[in-house]
C-alpha positions in Angstrom: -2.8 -25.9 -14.4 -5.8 -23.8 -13.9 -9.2 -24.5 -15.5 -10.2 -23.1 -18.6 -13.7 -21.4 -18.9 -16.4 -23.4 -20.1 -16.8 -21.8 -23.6 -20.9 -21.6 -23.3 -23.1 -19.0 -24.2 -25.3 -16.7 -22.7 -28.2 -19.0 -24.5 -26.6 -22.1 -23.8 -26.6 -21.5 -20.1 -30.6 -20.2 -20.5 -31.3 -23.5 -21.5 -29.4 -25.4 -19.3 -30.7 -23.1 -15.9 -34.3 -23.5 -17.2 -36.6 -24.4 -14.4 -33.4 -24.5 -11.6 -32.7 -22.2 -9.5 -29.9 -23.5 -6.6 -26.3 -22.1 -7.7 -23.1 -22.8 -6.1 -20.1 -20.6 -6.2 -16.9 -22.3 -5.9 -14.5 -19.4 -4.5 -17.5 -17.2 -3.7 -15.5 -14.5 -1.5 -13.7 -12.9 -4.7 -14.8 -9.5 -5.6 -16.0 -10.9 -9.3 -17.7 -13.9 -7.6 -19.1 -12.4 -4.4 -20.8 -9.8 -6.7 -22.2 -12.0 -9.4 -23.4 -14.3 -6.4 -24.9 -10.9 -4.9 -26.7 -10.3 -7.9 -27.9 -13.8 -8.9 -29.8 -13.4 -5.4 -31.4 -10.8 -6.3 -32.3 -12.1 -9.6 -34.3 -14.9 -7.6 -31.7 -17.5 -7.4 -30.8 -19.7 -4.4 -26.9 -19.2 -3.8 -24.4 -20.4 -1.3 -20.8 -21.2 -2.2 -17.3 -21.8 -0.7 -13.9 -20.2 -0.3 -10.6 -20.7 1.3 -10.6 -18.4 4.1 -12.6 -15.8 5.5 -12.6 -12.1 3.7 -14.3 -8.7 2.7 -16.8 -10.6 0.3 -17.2 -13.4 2.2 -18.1 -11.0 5.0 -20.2 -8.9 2.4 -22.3 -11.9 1.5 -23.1 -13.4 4.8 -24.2 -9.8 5.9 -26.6 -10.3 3.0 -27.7 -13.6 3.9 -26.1 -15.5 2.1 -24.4 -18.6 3.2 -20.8 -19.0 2.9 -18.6 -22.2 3.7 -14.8 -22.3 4.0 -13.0 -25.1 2.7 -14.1 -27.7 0.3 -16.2 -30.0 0.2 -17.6 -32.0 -2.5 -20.5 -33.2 -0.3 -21.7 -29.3 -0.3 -22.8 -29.5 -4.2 -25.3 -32.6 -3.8 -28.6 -30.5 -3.4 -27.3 -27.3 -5.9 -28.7 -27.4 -9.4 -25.3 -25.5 -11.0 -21.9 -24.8 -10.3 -20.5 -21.4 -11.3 -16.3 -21.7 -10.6 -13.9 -19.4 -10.8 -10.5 -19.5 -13.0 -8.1 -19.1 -9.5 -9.3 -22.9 -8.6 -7.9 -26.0 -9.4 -8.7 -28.9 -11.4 -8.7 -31.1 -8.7 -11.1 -29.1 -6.2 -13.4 -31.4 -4.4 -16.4 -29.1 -5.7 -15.5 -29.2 -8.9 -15.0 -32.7 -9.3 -17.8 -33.9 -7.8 -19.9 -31.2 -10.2 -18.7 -32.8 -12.8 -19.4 -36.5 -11.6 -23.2 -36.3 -10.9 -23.7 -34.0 -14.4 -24.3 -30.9 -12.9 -24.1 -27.9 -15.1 -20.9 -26.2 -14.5 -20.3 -22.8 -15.8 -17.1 -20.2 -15.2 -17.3 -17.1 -13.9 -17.0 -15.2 -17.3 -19.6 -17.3 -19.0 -22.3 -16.5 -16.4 -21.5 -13.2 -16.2 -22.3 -12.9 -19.7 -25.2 -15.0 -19.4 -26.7 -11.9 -16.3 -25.7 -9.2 -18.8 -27.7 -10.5 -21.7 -31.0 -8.7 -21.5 -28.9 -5.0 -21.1 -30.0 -2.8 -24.2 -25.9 -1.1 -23.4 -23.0 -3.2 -22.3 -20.1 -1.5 -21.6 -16.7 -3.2 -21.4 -13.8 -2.2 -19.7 -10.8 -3.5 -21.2 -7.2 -3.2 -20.8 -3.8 -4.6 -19.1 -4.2 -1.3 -16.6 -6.7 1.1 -14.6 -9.9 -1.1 -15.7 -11.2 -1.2 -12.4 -10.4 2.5 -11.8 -12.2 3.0 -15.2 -15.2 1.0 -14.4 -15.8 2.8 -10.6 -15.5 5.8 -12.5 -18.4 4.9 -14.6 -20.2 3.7 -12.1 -20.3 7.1 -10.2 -20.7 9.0 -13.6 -23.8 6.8 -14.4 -25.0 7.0 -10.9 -24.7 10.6 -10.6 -26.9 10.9 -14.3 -29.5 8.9 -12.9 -29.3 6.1 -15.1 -29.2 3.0 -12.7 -26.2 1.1 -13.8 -25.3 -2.4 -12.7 -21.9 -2.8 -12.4 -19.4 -5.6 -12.2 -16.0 -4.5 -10.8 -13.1 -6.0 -10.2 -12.6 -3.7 -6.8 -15.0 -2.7 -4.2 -16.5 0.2 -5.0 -16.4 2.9 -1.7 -19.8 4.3 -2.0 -21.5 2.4 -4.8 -22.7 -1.1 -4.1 -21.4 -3.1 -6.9 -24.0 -5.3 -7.5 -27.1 -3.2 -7.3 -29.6 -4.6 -9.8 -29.7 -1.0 -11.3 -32.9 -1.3 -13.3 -31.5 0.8 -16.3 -30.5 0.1 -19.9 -26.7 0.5 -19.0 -24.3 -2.5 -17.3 -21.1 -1.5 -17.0 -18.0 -4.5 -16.8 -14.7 -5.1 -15.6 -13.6 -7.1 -19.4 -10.2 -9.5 -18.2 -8.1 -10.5 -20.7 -6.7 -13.6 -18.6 -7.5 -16.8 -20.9 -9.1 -15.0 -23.3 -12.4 -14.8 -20.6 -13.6 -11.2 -22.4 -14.0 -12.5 -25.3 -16.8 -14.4 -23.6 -19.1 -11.5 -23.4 -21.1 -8.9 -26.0 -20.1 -5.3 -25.3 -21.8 -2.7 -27.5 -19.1 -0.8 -26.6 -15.7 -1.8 -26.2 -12.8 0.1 -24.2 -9.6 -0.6 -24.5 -7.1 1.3 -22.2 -3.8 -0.5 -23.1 -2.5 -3.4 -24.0 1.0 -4.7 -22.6 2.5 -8.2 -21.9 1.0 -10.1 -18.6 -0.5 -12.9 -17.8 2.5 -15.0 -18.8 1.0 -18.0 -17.5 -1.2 -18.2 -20.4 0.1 -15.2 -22.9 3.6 -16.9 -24.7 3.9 -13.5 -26.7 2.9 -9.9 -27.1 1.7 -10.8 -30.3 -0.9 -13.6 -28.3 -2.1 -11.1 -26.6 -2.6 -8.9 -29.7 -4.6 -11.0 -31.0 -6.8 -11.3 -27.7 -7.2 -7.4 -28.2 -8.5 -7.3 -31.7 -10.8 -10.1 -30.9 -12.5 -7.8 -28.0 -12.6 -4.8 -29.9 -14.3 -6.5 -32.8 -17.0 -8.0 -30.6 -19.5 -4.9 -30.9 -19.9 -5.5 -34.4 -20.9 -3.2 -36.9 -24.1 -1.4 -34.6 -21.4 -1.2 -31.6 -18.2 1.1 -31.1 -14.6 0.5 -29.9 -13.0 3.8 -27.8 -9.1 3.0 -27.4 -6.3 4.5 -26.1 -5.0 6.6 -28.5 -1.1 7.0 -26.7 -1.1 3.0 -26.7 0.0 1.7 -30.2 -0.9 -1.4 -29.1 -4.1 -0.5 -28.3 -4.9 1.4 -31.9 -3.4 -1.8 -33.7 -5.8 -3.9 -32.3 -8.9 -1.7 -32.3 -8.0 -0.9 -35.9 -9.6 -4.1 -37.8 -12.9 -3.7 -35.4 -16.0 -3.1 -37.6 -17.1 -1.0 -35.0 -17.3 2.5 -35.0 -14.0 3.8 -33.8 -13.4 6.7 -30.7 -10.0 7.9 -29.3 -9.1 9.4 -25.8 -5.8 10.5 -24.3 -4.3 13.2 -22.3 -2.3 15.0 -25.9 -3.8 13.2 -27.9 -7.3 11.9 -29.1 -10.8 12.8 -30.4 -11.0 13.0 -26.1 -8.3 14.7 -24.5 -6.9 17.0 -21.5 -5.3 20.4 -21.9 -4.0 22.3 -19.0 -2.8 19.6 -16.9 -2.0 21.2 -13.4 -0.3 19.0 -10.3 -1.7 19.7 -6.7 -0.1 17.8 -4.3 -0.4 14.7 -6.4 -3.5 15.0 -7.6 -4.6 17.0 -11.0 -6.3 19.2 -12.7 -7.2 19.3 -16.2 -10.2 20.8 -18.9 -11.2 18.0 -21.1 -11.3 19.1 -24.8 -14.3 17.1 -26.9 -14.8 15.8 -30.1 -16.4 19.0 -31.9 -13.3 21.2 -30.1 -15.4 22.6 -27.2 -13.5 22.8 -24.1 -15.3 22.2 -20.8 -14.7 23.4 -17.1 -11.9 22.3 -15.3 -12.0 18.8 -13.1 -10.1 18.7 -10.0 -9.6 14.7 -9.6 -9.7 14.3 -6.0 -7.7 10.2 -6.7 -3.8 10.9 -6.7 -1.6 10.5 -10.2 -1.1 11.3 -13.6 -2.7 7.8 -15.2 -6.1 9.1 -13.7 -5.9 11.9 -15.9 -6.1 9.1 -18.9 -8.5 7.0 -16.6 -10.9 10.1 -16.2 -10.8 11.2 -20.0 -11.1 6.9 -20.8 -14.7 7.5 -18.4 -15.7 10.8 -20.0 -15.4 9.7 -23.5 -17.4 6.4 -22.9 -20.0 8.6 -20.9 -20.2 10.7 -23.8 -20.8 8.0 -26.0 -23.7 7.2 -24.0 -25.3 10.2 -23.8 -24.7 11.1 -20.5 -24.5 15.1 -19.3 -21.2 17.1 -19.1 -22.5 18.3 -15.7 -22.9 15.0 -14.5 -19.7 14.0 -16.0 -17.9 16.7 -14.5 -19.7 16.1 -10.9 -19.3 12.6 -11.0 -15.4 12.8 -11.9 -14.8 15.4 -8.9 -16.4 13.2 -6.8 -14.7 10.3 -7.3 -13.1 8.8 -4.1 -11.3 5.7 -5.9 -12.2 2.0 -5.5 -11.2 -0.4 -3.1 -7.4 -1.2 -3.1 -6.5 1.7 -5.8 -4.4 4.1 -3.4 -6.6 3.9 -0.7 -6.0 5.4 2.5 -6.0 3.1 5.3 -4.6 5.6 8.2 -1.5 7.0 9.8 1.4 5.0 11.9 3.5 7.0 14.1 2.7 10.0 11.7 3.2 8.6 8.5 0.0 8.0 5.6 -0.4 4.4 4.9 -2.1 3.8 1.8 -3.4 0.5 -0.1 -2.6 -0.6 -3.6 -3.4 -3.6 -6.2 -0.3 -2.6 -8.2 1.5 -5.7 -9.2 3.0 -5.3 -12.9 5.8 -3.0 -13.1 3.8 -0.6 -15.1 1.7 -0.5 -12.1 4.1 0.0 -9.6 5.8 2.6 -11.9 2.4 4.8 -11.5 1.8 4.4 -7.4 5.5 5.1 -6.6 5.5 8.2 -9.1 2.0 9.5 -7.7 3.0 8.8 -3.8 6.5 10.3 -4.8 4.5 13.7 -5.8 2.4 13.5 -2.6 5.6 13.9 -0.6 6.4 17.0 -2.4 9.9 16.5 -1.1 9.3 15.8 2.7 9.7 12.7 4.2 10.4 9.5 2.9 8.6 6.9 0.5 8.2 3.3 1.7 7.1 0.2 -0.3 5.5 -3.0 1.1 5.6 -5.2 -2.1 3.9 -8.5 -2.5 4.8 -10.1 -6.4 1.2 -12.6 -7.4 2.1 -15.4 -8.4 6.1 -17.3 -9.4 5.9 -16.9 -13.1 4.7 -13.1 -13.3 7.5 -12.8 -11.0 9.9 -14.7 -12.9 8.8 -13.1 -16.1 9.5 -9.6 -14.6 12.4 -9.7 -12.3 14.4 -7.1 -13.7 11.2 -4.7 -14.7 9.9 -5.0 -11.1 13.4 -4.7 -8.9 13.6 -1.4 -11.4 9.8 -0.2 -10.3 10.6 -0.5 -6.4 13.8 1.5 -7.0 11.6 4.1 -6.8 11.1 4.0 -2.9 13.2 5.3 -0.4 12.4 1.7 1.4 11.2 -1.8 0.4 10.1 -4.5 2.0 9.3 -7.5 0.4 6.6 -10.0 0.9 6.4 -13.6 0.7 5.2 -14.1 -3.2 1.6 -15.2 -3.6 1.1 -18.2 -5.2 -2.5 -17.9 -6.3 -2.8 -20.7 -9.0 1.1 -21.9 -8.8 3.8 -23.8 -7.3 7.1 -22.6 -7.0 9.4 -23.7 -9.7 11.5 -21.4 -11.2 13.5 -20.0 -7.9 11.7 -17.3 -7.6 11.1 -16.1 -3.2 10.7 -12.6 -1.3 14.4 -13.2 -0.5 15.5 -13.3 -4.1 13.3 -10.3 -5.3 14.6 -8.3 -2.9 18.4 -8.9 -3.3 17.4 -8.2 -7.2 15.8 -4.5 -5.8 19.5 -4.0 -3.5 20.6 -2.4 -0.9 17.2 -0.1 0.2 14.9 -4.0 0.4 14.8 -6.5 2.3 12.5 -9.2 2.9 11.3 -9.8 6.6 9.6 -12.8 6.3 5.5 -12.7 6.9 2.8 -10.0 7.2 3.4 -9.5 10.7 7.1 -9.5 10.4 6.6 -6.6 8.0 4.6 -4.8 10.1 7.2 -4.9 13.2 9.5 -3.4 10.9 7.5 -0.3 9.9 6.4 0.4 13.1 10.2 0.3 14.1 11.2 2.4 11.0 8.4 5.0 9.9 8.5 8.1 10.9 6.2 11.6 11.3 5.3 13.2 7.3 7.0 9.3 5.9 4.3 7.8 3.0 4.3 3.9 3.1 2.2 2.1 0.3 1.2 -1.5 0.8 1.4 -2.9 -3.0 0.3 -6.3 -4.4 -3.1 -8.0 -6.1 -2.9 -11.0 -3.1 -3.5 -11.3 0.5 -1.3 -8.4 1.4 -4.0 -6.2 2.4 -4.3 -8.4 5.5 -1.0 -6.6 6.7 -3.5 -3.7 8.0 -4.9 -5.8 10.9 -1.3 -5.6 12.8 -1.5 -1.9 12.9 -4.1 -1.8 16.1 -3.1 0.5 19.0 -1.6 3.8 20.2 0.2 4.3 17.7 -1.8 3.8 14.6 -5.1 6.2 13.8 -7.6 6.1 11.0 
């Protein structure tokens, strides 16, 4: 069982860091945690912190000077005056333990995010069972682009924003998880809310649980705050409906925000957002493939709106937008064919980045998918949704399952998964195993998308030599 989060507040955790300032991260390499621990720095704290292995933000934060150990030990936590923890560790972790034992402070990752966000005139969260981190790099390039200084906390690396940047305006802009209920930790004055499906099964029993979740976040701006929701997601208007808060709409057909004259180019689109008051404004190319970022973009625009922000700088920062870290990110070519990066992992996800590559194709060559399922009961819980998704591909290959938080205990493996997919999968056996097989296999003008919210991003280190080019 994972840990639960710590349930204090923003003032709670004031009190308690009064007069200290030594903060240890337990799982520090995570882009949530490398980012708060990024920013705490910069907010005057002493911070070091642990991980399992070595990684992007690991890298990022000892580039910044920050120390970083791997493994755990509960002897690293003597001389720290907090723990901040993350929800991915478990109960038993050395650190955590031994936290607890001497009386340390101990706060999780949600509740001290909340407690850095608390002096921000405008909090903007990003909610929803899809695209939130697409949503919130949008954002952060439209905000940027205005000149307003935004701090940001993403749930994805953001390509030419740094994600922790102290900003020094009014606005912070935040990635809001549903998983155990950790958004309802925080104090938007403006809640998003993109969608709202069934995941996190681990924790959700029910649609209607997470429901509920849902119209608990889009009532935490209160009366003097608003709530902007999907307006193609029933789910999402049923739970923004009871919110006190002022209510907003965006879509692509429909909404108070919306997109006429959708146009396809080679997977990506085109589109002229129509606003509240009927005024239509200049066509945006999006330069990020797939129809969902036609929602994403007019989900950005409409909060951007809300905030005051320029059409022109909504417009330019929209165009400009390169996509964050791990959303269809191109990695390079093997043997001729594109090789791009994905987070997807729910079948809705992998619905969207097999239809978007599909378009990129335009009919030549052929579509492969490398697919790594997080964790055995998401797995379990969507066997028959996901096998359906990958169907999609000319090709899969499956991925050992990443455990994350989990044993395995309900006979779900890579093997299984992709005798459940059929004929076109098969399941290799480890990264490099994978790799072998799609430098045997891919050809010139092929597509091959590495899928998966785990380690499976590693697989790009095996494709170094001749035939591989960035």
């Amino acid at each position: 069982m994972a840990l639960p989060n710590t349930s204090k507040s923003a003032a709670e955790i004031a009190v308690a860091l009064s007069g200290k300032k030594k903060l240890w991260f337990i799982g520090i390499g995570g882009v949530h945690m490398a980012t708060m621990a990024q920013f705490a720095a910069k907010k005057g704290f002493t911070v070091a912190g642990s991980d399992r292995a070595a990684g992007e933000g690991t890298a990022r934060l000892q580039a910044a000077g920050i120390p970083v150990y791997f493994g755990h030990d509960a002897a690293r936590v003597v001389d720290f005056d907090a723990v901040v923890y993350t929800l991915a560790i478990s109960p038993q972790n050395p650190e955590y333990t031994a936290a607890v034992r001497l009386g340390l402070p101990v706060f999780s990752r949600a509740d001290f995010l909340a407690y850095l966000m608390r002096d921000y005139p405008n909090r903007i969260g990003v909610a929803g069972s899809h695209g939130k981190s697409t949503v919130t790099a949008m954002l952060a390039e439209i905000f940027t682009v205005a000149g307003r200084a935004p701090t940001v906390f993403c749930g994805a690396p953001l390509r030419d924003i740094s994600p922790c940047a102290a900003g020094g305006g009014r606005d912070v802009i935040f990635e809001a998880c549903e998983y155990k209920d950790s958004f309802l930790r925080f104090s938007p004055t403006l809640s998003v809310i993109l969608n709202v499906g069934l995941d996190h099964v681990d924790y959700f029993d029910s649609m209607d649980a997470i429901k509920r979740s849902f119209a608990a976040y889009a009532a935490l701006p209160g009366e003097a705050g608003a709530v902007l929701c999907n307006a193609e997601d029933e789910n999402a208007l049923a739970c923004a409906a009871k919110s006190p808060a002022r209510h907003h709409t965006f879509g692509i057909e429909k909404g108070e925000y919306r997109a006429e004259t959708v146009r396809h180019l080679e997977g990506r689109y085109a589109f002229s957002p129509v606003l509240p008051d009927g005024r239509r404004m200049d066509e945006i190319v999006l330069r990020v493939p797939g129809r969902h970022n036609v929602a994403n973009a007019m989900a950005a625009l409409a909060v951007a709106r809300l905030c005051g922000v320029r059409e022109a700088a909504i417009a330019t920062g929209l165009a400009a937008f390169r996509g964050a870290g791990r959303r269809m990110e191109y990695r390079g070519m093997l043997h001729g064919a594109r090789l791009f990066d994905d987070y997807a992992h729910h079948p809705a996800e992998i619905v969207a980045t097999l239809s978007a590559t599909r378009q990129m194709l335009e009919g030549k060559g052929r579509l492969f998918a490398v697919f790594q399922s997080h964790t055995y009961s998401r797995t379990a819980a969507f066997f028959t949704e996901i096998c359906t998704a990958l169907r999609a591909a000319d090709r899969v290959l499956v991925a050992p399952i990443y455990a994350a938080r989990e044993t395995e205990t309900l006979g779900m493996s890579a093997a299984v998964l992709a005798a459940g997919v059929g004929e076109r999968a098969s399941a290799p056996g480890d990264l490099t195993a994978i790799a072998a097989v799609l430098d045997a296999e891919l050809s010139p003008g092929d597509l091959a998308v590495i899928m998966g919210a785990g380690d499976i991003d590693r697989i790009f280190g095996n494709f170094s030599g001749k035939h591989f080019t960035l």
